[in-house]
C-alpha positions in Angstrom: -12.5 -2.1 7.1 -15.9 0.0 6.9 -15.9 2.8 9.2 -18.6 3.2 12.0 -21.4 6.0 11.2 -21.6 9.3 13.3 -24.6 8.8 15.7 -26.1 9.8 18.9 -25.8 6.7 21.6 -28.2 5.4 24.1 -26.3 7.6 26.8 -26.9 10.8 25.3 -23.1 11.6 24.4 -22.2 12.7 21.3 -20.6 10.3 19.0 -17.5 11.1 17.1 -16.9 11.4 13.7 -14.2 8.8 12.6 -10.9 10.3 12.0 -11.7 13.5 13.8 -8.8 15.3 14.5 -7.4 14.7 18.4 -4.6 16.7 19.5 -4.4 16.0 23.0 -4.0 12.4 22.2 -0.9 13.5 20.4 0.3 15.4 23.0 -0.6 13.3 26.1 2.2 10.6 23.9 5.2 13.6 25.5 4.1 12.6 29.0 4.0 9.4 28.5 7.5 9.3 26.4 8.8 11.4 29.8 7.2 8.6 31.8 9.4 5.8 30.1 12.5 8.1 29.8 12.1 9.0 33.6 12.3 5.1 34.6 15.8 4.9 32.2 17.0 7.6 34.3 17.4 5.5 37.0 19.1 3.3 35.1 22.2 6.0 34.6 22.7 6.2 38.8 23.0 9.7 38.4 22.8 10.7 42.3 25.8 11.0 44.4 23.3 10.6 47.4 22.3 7.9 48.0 19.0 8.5 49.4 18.5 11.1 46.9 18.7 8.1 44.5 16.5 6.1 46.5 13.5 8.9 46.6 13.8 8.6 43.1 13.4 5.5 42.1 10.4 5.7 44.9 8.7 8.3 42.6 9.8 7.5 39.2 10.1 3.7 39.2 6.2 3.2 38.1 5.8 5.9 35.1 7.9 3.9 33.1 4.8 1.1 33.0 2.3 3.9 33.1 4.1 4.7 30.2 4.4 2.2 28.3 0.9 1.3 29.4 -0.9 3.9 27.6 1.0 3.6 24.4 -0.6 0.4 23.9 -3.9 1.8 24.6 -3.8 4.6 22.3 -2.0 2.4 19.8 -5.8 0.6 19.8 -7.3 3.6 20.1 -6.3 5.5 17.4 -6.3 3.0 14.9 -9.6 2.0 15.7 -10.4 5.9 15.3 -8.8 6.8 12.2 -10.2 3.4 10.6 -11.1 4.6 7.1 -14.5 3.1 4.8 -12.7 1.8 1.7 -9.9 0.7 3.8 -8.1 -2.6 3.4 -6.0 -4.9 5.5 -3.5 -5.0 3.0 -3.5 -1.2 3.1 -3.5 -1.1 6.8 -0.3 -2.7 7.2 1.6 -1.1 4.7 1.0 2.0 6.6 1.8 0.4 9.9 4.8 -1.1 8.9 6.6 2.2 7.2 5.1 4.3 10.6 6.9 0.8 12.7 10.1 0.0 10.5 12.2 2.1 8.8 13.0 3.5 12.1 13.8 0.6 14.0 15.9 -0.8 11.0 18.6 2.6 11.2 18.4 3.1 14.7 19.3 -0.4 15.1 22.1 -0.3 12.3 23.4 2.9 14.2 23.7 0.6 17.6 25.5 -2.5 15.7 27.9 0.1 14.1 28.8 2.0 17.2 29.1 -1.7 19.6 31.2 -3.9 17.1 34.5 -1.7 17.8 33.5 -2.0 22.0 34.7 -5.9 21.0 32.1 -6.7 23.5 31.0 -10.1 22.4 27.2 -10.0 20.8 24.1 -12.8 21.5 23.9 -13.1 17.5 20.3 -15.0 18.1 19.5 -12.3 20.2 20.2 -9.6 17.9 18.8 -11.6 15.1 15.5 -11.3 17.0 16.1 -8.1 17.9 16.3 -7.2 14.7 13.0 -8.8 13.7 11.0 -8.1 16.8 10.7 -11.2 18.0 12.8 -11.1 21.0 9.5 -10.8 23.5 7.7 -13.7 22.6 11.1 -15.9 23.9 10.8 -17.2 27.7 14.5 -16.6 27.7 16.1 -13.7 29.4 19.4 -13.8 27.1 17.0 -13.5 24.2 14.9 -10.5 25.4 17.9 -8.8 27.2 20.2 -9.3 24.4 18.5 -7.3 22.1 20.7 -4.2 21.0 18.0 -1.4 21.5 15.9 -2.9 24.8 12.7 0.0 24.6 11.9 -2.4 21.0 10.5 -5.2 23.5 7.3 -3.6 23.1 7.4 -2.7 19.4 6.8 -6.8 19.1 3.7 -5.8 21.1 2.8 -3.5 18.1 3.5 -5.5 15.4 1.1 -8.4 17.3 -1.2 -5.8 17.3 -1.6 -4.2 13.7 -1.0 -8.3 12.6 -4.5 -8.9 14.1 -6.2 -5.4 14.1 -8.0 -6.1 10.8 -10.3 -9.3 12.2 -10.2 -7.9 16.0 -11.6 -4.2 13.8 -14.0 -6.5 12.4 -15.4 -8.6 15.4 -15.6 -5.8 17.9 -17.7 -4.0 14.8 -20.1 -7.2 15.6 -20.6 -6.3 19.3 -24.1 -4.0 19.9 -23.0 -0.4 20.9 -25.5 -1.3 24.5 -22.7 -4.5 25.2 -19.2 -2.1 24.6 -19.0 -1.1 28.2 -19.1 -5.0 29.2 -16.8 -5.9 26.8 -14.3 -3.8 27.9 -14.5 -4.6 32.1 -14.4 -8.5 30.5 -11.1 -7.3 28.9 -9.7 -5.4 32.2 -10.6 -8.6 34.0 -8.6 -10.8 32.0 -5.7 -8.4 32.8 -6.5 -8.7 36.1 -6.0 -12.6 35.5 -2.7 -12.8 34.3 -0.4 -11.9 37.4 -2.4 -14.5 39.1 -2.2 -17.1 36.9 1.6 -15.9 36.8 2.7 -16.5 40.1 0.1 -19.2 40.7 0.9 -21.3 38.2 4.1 -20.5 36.5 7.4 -21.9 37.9 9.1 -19.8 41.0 12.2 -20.0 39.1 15.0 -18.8 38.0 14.7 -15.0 39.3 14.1 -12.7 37.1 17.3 -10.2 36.2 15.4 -6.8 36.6 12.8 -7.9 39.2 14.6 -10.5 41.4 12.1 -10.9 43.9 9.6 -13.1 40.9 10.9 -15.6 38.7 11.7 -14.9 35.1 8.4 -17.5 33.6 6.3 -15.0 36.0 7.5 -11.3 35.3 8.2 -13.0 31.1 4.1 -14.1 31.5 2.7 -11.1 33.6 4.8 -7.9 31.9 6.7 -9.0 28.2 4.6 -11.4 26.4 3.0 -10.1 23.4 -0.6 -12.5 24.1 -0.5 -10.8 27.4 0.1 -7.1 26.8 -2.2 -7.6 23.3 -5.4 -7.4 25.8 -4.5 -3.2 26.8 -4.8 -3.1 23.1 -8.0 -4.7 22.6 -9.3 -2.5 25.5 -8.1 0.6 23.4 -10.2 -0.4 20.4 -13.2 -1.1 22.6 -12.7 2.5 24.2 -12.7 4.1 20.7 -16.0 2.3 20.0 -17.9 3.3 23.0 -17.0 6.6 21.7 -17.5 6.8 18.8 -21.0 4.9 18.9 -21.8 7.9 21.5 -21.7 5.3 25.0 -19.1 7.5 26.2 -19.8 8.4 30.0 -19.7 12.1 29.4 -15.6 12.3 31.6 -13.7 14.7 30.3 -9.5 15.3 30.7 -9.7 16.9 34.1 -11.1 14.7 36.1 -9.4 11.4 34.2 -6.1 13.0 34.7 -7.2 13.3 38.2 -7.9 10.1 38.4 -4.5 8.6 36.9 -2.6 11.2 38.9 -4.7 9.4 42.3 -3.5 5.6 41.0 -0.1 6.5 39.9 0.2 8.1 43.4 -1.2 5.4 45.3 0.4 2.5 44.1 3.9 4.4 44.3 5.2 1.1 46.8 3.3 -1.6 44.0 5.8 -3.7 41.6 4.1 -3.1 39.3 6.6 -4.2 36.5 6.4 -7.5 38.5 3.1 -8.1 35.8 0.3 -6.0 37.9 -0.3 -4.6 34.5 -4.0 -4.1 35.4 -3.3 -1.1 37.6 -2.2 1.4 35.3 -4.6 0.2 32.4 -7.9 1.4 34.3 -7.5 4.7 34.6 -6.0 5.1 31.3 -9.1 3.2 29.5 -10.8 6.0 31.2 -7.9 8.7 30.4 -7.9 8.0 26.9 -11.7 8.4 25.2 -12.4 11.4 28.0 -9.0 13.2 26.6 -10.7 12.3 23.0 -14.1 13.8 24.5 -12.3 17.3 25.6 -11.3 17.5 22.1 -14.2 17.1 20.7 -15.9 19.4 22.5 -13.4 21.7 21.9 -11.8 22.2 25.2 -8.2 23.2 25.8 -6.1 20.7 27.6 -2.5 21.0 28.8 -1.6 18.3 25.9 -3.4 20.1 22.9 -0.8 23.0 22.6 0.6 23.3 18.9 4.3 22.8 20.8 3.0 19.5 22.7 1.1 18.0 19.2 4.5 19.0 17.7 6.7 17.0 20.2 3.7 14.2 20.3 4.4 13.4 16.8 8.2 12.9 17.5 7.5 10.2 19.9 8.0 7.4 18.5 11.2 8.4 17.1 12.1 9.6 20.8 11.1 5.7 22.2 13.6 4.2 19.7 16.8 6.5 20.3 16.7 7.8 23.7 17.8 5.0 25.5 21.0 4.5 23.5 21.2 8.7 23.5 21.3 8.3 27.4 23.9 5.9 27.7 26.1 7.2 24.8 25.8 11.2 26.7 26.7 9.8 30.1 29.4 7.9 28.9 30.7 10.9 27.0 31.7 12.8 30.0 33.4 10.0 31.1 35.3 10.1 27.5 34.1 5.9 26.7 31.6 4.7 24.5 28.5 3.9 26.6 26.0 2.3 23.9 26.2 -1.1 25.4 25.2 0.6 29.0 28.6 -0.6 30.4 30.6 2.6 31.7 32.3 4.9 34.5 28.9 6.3 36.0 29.4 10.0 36.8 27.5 11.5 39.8 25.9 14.7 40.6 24.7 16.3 43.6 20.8 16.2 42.8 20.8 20.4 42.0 23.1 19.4 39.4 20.9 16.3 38.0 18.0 17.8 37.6 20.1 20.3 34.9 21.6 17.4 33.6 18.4 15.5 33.4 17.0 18.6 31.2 19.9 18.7 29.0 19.7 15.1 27.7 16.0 15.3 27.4 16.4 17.9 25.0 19.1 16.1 23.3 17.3 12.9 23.4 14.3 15.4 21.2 17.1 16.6 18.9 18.3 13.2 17.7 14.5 12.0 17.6 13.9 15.0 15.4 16.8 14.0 13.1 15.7 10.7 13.0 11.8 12.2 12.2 12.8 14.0 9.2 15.5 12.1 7.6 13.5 8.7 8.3 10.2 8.3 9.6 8.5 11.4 7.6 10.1 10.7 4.3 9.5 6.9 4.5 5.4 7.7 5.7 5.3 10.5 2.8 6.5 7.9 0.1 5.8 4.5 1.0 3.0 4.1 3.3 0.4 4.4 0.0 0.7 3.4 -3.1 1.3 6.1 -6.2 -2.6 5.6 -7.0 -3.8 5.5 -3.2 -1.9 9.2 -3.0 -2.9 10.6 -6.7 -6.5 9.7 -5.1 -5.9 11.7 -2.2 -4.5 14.2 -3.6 -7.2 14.8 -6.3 -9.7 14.9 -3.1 -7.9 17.3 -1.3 -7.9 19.4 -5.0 -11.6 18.4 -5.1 -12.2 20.1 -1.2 -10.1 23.1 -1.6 -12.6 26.3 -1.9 -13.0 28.4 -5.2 -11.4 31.4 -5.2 -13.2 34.8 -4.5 -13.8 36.9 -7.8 
């Protein structure tokens, strides 16, 4: 994979240079993360009032997909971004694959160790497929809900993703800098395609588990399946293009963050989990490259804080515990064993659940960093190049270093 060359585009914006540093995309990933963890809330029924709960789940119900949303975005994004001249497939997915992995593997040992003595029966083909991420490309809900740690649906998004960057890297290089901008409305309009082709043309039955109002082919079609999802991906590495080939519209992070703040907002009473996918990915192909931009130009965001790039790079080890974290601290007070989300709920009046809301955030950042240094870091440091990919490196980071003063 050849990187693209520095230039100045046809719309007077400055280009960027590929693998220029961008810390607010880093720490933009904590919102999102706190979007997704604020939809598993809901999951925990922590209100005693009812109509507490209710205003929730009114307010917090969509961030979850907003959440998810942009990680598969920035996933395209970034890779496009940091693409490398020199660079190989082969390369490309060893990195991937020790970023992807070696988390999921002990997070999802950790589950199967601490559900076996529950003596609640397992789906083994479901954890099989769990295990493999494969469990989101099955039209069957015991398959996809069986799987031990449910946030890994979308990690079978990502390994789609990386499986196909290489050639998708190589075609979108193709596409004139002057044709990005249609390429990516062709790509938002496909999204826009799939809930109708969903519940249009897909059977009306049986209902779906979590969205009973569709049936299962129709939320499976419009929200879980890899082909599906793959296109928010597609429109991330188009948005890194336009950028980096200087077509970028000149937004920066105010005024995007504006602007998803305005759709998340308005489409508060929206299923979107029902498959209207396309809602949230507009503004955030807009989000994305003008939170890039402000970097750039070397603005100061809300996300680019040393603390938030920090917690930014703990995401992903955040996304693979925090949903077992939840379960096992509620269950805790209850004195059970909650990792298979089956427990006596407690309840709080809502003072009370906002603390407890903070306290097993902050737990939920604790195990991710335990998991970050004992897993994910090690594994990147030693595996994700080869010995002569990192003595290279290393020798050009010797070679860069300035002479000393006399």
């Amino acid at each position: 994979m050849t990187a693209p060359t520095t230039a100045i585009g046809g719309r007077g914006a400055p280009a960027g240079a590929p693998g220029e540093r961008l810390p607010s995309l880093t720490g933009m990933r904590v919102l999102a993360g706190f979007g997704v963890f604020s939809t598993h809330i809901i999951a925990l029924g922590l209100f005693a009032d009812p109509m507490a709960m209710m205003s929730y789940i009114h307010y917090a119900a969509n961030s979850g997909v907003f959440g998810v949303g942009f990680f598969f975005v920035l996933t395209g994004f970034v890779v496009t971004w940091t693409a490398a001249t020199g660079d190989t497939a082969p390369k490309f997915w060893r990195r991937r694959f020790f970023k992807l992995i070696p988390n999921h593997v002990v997070v999802y040992l950790i589950i199967l160790a601490l559900w076996l003595p529950t003596e609640v029966p397992i789906n083994k083909v479901a954890a099989f497929a769990g295990f493999f991420l494969l469990t989101a490309w099955s039209p069957s809900q015991d398959i996809l809900f069986g799987n031990l740690n449910g946030p890994m649906w979308s990690a079978n998004i990502d390994v789609l993703a990386y499986a196909v960057f290489p050639l998708l890297y190589f075609l979108v290089k193709k596409i004139r800098p002057s044709r990005l901008w249609a390429w990516a409305v062709a790509m938002v309009a496909l999204a826009a395609l799939v809930p109708l082709i969903a519940h249009n043309f897909l059977p009306g039955g049986p209902p779906s588990l979590t969205a009973p109002d569709i049936s299962w082919p129709q939320h499976w079609f419009g929200f879980y399946f890899p082909l599906t999802r793959a296109l928010e991906f597609i429109v991330g590495i188009l948005m890194a293009r336009i950028l980096l080939t200087g077509r970028w519209i000149g937004i920066t992070a105010l005024p995007a963050a504006l602007l998803t703040a305005g759709v998340y907002l308005a489409t508060l009473d929206v299923p979107i989990f029902y498959g209207y996918t396309v809602i949230p990915l507009i503004p955030i192909a807009i989000f994305i490259p003008a939170l890039a931009y402000s970097d750039m130009l070397g603005h100061r965001t809300l996300v680019n804080s040393r603390f938030m790039v920090w917690l930014g790079d703990r995401m992903y080890a955040f996304f693979v515990t925090h949903i077992t974290v939840l379960f096992m601290a509620h269950a805790a007070l209850s004195g059970e064993n909650g990792v298979v989300g089956m427990y006596t709920q407690k309840h709080f009046g809502t003072g009370t659940v906002v603390l407890v809301v903070a306290a097993f955030y902050v737990l939920c950042v604790l195990v991710a960093q335990l998991l970050y240094v004992t897993v994910e870091r090690p594994a990147m440091r030693r595996w994700s190049r080869s010995r002569k990919d990192r003595a290279e490196a290393l020798a050009r980071r010797e070679r860069l270093q300035p002479l000393p003063r006399l």
